[in-house]
N, C-alpha and C positions, 0 to 999 in steps of 0.2 A: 587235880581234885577240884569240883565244882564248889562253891557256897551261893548260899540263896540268901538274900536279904530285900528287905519286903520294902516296897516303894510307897506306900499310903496304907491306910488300914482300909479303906472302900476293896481294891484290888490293884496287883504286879504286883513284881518281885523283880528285882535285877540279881542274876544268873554272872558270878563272877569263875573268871577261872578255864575258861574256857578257848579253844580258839577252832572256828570253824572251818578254817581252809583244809583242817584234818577231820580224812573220816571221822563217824562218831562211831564209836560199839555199841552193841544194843542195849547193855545196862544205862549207861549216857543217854541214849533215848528213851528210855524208861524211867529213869531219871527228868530229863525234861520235861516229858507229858506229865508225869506227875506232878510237877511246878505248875504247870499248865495247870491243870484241874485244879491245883489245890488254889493258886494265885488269879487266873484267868487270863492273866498275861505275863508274860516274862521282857522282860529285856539283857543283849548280851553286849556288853559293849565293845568298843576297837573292834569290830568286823569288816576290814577292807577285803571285799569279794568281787568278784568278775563275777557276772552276771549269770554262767556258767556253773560255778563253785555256789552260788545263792540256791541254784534251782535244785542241783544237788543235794545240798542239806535240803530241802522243805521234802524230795524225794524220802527221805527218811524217815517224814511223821506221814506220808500220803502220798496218794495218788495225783500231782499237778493237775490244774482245771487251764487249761486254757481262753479265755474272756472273750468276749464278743465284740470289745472294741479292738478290731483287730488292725488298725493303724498305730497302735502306741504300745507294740511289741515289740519284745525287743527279736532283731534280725537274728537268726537261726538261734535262738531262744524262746519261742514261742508260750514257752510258760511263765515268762518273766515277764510283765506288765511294767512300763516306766510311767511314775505319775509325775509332772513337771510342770512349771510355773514358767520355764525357760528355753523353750524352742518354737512357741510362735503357734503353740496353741488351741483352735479356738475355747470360746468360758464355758462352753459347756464340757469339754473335756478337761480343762483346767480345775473346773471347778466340781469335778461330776460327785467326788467323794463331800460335799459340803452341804451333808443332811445326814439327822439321823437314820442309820440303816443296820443290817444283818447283809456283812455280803452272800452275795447269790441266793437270795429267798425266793428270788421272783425264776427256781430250777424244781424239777422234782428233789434232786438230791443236793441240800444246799453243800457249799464250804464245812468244814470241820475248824480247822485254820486259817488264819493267814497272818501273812510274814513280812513284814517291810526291811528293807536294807538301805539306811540312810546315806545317800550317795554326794546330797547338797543339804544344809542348814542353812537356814535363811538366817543373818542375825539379829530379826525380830519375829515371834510370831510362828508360824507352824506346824504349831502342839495338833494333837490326833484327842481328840473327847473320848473318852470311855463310860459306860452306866453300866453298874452291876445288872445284868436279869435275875439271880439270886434274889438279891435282898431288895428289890423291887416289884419280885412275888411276896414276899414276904410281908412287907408292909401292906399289902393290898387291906382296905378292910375286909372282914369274912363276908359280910354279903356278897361284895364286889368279887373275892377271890374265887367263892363258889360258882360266878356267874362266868368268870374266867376261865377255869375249869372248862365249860363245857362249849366255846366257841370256837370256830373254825374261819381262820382268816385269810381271805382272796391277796393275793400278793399279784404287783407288774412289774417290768424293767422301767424303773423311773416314777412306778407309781403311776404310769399313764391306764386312762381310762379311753381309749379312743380305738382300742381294738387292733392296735401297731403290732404290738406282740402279745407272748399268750400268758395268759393267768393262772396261775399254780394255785394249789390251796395247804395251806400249814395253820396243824391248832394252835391258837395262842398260849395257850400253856403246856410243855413237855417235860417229860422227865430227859435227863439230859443221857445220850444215847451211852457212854461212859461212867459218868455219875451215879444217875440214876435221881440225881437231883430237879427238883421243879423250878423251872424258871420260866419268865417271858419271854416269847419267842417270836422274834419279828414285827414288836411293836412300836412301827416305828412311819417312814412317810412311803414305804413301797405300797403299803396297806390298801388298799382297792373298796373295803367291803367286808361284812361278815356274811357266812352262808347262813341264805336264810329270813335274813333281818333284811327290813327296807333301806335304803341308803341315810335316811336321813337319820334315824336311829342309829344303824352302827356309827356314824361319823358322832354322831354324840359320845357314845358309850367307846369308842375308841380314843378320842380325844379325852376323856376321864381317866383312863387307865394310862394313857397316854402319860399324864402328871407325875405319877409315881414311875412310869418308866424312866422320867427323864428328869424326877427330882437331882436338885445339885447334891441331896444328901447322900446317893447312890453312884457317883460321878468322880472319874479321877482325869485331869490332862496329863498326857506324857508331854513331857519337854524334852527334844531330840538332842543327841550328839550326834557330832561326824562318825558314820558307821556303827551307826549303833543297829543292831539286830532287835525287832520290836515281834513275838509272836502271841494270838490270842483266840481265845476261844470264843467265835459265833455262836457259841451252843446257850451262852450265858451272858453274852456280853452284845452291846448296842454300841456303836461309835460313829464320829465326825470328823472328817476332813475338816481344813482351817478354806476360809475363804481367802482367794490368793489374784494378787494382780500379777502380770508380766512381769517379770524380771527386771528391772529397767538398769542394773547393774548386778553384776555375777554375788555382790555378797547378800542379794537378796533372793539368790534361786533356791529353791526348793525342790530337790528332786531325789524320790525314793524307787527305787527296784521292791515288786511285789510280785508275791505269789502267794494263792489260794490254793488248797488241798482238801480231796477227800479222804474219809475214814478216820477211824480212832487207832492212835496207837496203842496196846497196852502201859499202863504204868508200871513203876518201880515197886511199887507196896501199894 
């Protein structure tokens, strides 16, 4: 039998009780997503998973996305993504998670999930940044909220502007495709431009909304365990990679198994 107990009052919840190297049934996944929705993140802890067993569960909330950076996959896992501080590298793959973002915004069809599988704890340092998009809409003032409402925001891979790869567009405000809740959606540094608006304006008016997206009052850090199971809702939530040097000895590697999914799974209630 699972219990849920809430890790900040901002958002998560740690998900006790559980152990994932067994199928789930589908009340348990209904069960989960519904922690989901309700918390925006869960965490499950003691998760010792093969890489294999990880991608399996995430198969159960979704359809696996497989990533673009397709050297730091894992070998006949191609859904499993290894993010690492311990194999040599280079900083822009080390460090690619180390900005605020929505994974896969810069897709037609972003992520619904994603799931980290804590394989190395560094014993300093880390943590994964989280922002409500909830209650970051929420605070908006009404002018501001109204004007939010009605924009449509250019997203990149990287946030490049040089024409490398291609530009998606997502409104900044949605109801959450589950929920049906209104939150900020992908405000954050993939951000390109508003349709419409000249640059130098939307970079103003993005950088303002921008504040309340990434106030601390809206913000929670996860602190990792060995094997802890981390999953959370892109629909609603903003997060940050920690910035990371090389390893220079093993008890300061960092290295997590991730997978991203499409679709909503139903909830429990």
């Amino acid at each position: 039998m699972m219990n849920i107990k809430p890790l900040s009052e901002i958002c998560g919840a740690e998900i006790v009780g559980l152990d994932l190297r067994e199928p789930l049934d589908d009340e348990t996944v209904g069960e989960i997503a519904a922690a989901i929705y309700d918390h925006l993140l869960v965490c499950i802890r003691g998760q010792e998973l093969t890489p294999r067993q990880f991608a399996d569960h995430a198969r159960r909330f979704g359809e696996p996305i497989v990533h673009v950076e397709k050297d730091i996959l894992v070998e006949d896992v191609p859904e499993v993504m290894t993010l690492s501080n311990a194999d040599g590298r280079p900083e822009r793959q080390r460090n690619g998670g180390f900005h605020w973002h929505t994974d896969l915004v810069f897709t037609d069809e972003p992520t619904s999930f994603t799931m980290l599988n804590a394989v190395a704890v560094p014993r300093r340092g880390g943590d994964t940044g989280f922002a409500n998009q909830y209650a970051a809409y929420e605070r908006l003032p009404a002018a501001l909220r109204k004007t939010a409402d009605g924009l449509t925001i250019a997203h990149c891979y990287e946030g490049r502007r040089d024409g490398s790869m291609p530009t998606v567009y997502h409104p900044l405000v949605r109801p959450h495709p589950a929920t049906g809740r209104k939150a900020l959606y992908g405000a954050s540094s993939t951000c390109i431009g508003i349709k419409g608006m000249p640059d130098d304006e939307a970079a103003e008016l993005l950088a303002e909304i921008g504040r309340y997206a990434l106030d601390p009052a809206v913000q929670y850090d996860h602190q990792y365990r060995l094997n802890d199971v981390v999953m959370w809702d892109n629909a609603a939530l903003l997060h940050t990679g920690p910035r990371l040097d090389e390893a220079a000895d093993p008890a300061d590697a960092r290295i997590m198994n991730r997978v991203s999914v499409r679709g909503w799974p139903r909830p429990a209630h």
